[in-house]
C-alpha positions in Angstrom: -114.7 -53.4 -109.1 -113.6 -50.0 -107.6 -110.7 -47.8 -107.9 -107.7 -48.5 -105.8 -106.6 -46.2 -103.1 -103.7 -45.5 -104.7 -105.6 -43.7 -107.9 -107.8 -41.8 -105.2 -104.9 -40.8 -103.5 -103.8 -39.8 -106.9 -106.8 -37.9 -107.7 -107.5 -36.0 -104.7 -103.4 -34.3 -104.9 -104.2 -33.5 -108.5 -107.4 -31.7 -107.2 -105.9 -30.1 -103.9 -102.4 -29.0 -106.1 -104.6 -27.3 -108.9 -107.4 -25.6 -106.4 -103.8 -24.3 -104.3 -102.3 -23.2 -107.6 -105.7 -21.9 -108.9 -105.7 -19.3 -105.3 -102.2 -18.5 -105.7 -102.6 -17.7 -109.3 -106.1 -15.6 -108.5 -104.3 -14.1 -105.8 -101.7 -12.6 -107.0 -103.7 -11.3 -110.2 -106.0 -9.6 -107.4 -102.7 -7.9 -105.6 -101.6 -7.2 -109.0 -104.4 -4.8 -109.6 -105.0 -4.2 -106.4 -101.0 -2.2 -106.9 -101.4 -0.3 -110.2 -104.9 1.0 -108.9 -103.5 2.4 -105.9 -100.9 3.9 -107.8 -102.7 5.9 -110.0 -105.0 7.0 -106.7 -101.6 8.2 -104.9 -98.5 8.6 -106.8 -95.5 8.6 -105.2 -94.1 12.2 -104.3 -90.7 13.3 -104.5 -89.1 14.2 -101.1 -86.9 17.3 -101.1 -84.9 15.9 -98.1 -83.3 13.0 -97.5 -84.4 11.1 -94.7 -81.2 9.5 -93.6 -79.2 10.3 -90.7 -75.6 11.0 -91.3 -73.3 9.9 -88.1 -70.6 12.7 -87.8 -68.7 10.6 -85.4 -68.0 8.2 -88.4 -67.4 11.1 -90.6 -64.1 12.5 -88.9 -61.0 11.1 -89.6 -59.7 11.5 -86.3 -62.4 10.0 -84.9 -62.1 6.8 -87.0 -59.4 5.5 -85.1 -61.5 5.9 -81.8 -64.4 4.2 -83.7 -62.1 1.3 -84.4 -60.4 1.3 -81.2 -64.2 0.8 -79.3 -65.1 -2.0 -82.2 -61.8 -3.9 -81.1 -62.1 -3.7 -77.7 -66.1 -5.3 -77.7 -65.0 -7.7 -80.0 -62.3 -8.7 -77.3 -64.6 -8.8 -74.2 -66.9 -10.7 -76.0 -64.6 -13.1 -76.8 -63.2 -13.5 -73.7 -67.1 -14.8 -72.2 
């Protein structure tokens, strides 16, 4: 007679899981490309400087102890809420 609803079931999650994994698949191939293009268009540049921000408060030895001392004493008032 006619196919079951349990085979079309069946059939349309093989169909909708291979068209998802087809995307995906196409998708990531595109990016792919889409990355090795751009860098050869602009290659990445060296930078002379580095960009991160030393703390000299954290840096000074004497200072540690007040650093510490600060730490302790928000964890303590929080804990007291």
């Amino acid at each position: 007679m006619g196919t079951s609803l349990i085979e079309e079931g069946l059939k349309f999650l093989v169909l909708g899981m291979t068209t998802v994994y087809i995307f995906l698949y196409l998708m990531i191939l595109v990016l792919k490309i889409e990355s090795k293009i751009i860098k050869k268009m602009f290659p990445n540049k060296k930078k002379e400087k580095s960009t991160t921000i030393k703390n000299p408060v954290l840096h000074n030895s004497s200072s540690e102890d007040e650093v510490i001392a600060v730490i302790t004493a928000a964890i303590t008032e929080y804990r007291k809420k």
